[in-house]
C-alpha positions in Angstrom: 87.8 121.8 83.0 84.3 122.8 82.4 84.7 121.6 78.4 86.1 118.5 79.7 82.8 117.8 82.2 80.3 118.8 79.3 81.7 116.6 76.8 81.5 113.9 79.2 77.8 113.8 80.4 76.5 112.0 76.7 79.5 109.5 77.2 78.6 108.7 81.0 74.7 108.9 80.2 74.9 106.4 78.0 77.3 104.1 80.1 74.6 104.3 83.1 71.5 103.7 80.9 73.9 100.6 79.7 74.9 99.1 82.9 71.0 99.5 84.0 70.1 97.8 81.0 72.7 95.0 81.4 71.8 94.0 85.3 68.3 94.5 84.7 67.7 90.8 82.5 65.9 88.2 84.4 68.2 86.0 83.1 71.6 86.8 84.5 73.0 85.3 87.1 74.4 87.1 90.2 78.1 86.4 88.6 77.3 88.2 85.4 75.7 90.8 86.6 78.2 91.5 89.3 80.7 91.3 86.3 78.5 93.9 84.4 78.3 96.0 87.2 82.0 96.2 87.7 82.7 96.7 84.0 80.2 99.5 84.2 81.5 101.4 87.0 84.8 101.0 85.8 84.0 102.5 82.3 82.7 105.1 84.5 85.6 106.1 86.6 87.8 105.7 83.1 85.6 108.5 81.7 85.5 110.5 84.9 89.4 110.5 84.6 89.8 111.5 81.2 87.1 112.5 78.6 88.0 110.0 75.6 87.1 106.1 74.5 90.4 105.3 75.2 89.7 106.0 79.4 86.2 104.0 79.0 87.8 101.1 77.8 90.9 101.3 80.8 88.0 101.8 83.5 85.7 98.9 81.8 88.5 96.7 82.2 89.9 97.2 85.5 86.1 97.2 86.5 85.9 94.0 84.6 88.8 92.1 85.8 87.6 92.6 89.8 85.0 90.1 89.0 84.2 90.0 92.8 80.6 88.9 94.0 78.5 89.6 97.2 77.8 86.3 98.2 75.3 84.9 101.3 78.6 83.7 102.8 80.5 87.0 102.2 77.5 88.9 103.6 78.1 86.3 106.7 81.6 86.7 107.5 80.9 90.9 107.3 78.5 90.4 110.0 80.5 87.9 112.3 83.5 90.2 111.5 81.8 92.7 112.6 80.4 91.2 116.1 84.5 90.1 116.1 85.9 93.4 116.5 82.7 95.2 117.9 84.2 97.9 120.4 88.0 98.0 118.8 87.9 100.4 116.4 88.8 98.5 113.3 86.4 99.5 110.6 84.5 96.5 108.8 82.9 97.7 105.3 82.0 96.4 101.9 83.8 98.0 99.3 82.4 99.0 96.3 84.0 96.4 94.1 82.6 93.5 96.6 85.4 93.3 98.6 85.1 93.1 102.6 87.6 94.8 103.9 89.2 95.5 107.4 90.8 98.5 108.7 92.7 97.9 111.8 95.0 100.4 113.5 98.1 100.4 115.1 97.0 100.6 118.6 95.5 97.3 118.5 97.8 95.8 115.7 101.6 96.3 115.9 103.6 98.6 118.9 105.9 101.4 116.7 108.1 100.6 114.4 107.4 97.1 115.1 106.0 94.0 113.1 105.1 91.7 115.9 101.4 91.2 116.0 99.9 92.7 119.4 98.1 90.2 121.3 94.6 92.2 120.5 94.6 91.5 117.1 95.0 87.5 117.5 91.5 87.2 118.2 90.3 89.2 115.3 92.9 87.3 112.6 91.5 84.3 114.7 87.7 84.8 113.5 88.6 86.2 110.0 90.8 82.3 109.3 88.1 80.8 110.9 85.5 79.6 107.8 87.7 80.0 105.2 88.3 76.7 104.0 84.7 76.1 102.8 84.7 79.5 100.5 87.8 78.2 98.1 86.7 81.1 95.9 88.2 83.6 98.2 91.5 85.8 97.9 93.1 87.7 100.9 94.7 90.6 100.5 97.1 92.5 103.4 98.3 95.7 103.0 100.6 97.5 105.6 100.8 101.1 106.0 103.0 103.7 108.4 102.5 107.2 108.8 104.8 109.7 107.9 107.5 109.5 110.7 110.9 108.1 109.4 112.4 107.4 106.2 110.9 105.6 103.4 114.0 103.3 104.0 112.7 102.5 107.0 108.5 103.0 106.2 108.9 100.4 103.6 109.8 97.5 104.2 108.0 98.1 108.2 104.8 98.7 106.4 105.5 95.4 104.0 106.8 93.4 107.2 103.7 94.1 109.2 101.4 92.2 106.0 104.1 89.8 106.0 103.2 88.7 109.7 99.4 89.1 109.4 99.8 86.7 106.5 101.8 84.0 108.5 99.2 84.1 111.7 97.1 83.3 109.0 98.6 80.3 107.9 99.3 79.4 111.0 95.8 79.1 111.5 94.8 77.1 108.4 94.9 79.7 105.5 97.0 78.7 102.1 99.3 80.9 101.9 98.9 80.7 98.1 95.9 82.5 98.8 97.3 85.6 100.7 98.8 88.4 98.9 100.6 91.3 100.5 101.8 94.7 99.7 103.4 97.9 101.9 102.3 101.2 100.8 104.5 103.0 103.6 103.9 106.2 104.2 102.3 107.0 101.1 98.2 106.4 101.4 97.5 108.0 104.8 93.6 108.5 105.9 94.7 111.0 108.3 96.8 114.2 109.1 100.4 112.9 109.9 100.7 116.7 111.6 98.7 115.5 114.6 99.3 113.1 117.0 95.9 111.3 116.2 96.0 111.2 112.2 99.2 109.5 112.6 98.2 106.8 115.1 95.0 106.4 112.5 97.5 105.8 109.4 99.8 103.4 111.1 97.2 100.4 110.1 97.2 97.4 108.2 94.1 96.8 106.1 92.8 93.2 104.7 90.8 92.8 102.1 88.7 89.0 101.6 87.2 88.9 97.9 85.1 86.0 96.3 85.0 85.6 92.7 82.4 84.1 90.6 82.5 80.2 90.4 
């Protein structure tokens, strides 16, 4: 492990000298350099996972393909998101490839081992639809997730039923549908201990993710 670090450092020095390089011309515009940012930490996580060209070029990729800018309107809705769900616990945060993303858990989302949408989270779905239609640049993501309690035959499909009713309250309120993409990760991505009581009420959540890409 220790060869593998040290034989790294050149590689990842150069790639961080490169990516400052890159967003540092005057003549870029925030949608290329957002792109070069994203290629650059991706080359970097490529070599962090395995010390060879071959990983760069993976990570650059990936990186590459987010494409995802920071935008006045996305730095908008993270602050009426925010004043949305003040008090409720659901996490709002911009992740590191430009996506803003929602963490909502189950106490305020769906009952257990249920996919109907509590009446607390109406309000919050209700200010997320609400804009949408001028940013047609933006994706949706919605991805369920249970704790560890039950079967996967049963964690499954709950966890990709629970998207699948965040997504249609969506619609309902305006937002393509062609837009939304959903997944379940069931009980496999929790955030929390599923041996206490409280790690597994934090990992019965759904999370959504809004993402603009460059015009």
């Amino acid at each position: 492990m220790k060869t593998l670090i040290s034989s790294s450092r050149p590689v990842i020095a150069s790639l961080s000298a490169a990516i400052v390089l890159l967003t540092g011309c005057a003549d870029m515009s925030d949608a290329q350099r957002s792109a070069a940012i994203g290629a650059g930490v991706g080359a970097l996580a490529g070599v962090a996972i395995g010390d060879s060209g071959k990983s760069a070029a993976i990570g650059a990729g990936v990186g590459a393909l987010g494409g995802y800018i920071w935008s006045t309107q996305m730095q908008k809705k993270k602050v009426e998101m925010e004043r949305a769900t003040a008090g409720t616990g659901v996490a709002v945060t911009q992740t590191p490839d430009n996506q803003l993303k929602l963490s909502i858990p189950s106490d305020i989302s769906f009952d257990t081992n249920s996919a109907e949408i509590k009446s607390n989270l109406r309000p919050i779905l209700d200010q997320f639809a609400q804009g949408l239609s001028s940013q047609p640049n933006t994706e949706v993501r919605i991805i369920g997730h249970t704790d560890s309690t039950g079967s996967d035959a049963i964690n499954n499909p709950l966890s990709v039923n629970r998207a699948s009713s965040a997504r249609n309250y969506l619609v309902s309120r305006g937002v393509s549908g062609q837009r939304i993409q959903i997944d379940g990760r069931g009980s496999y991505e929790p955030i929390a201990d599923n041996n206490t009581v409280d790690g597994r009420a934090r990992n019965r959540r759904i999370e959504i993710f809004l993402a603009e890409r460059a015009r």
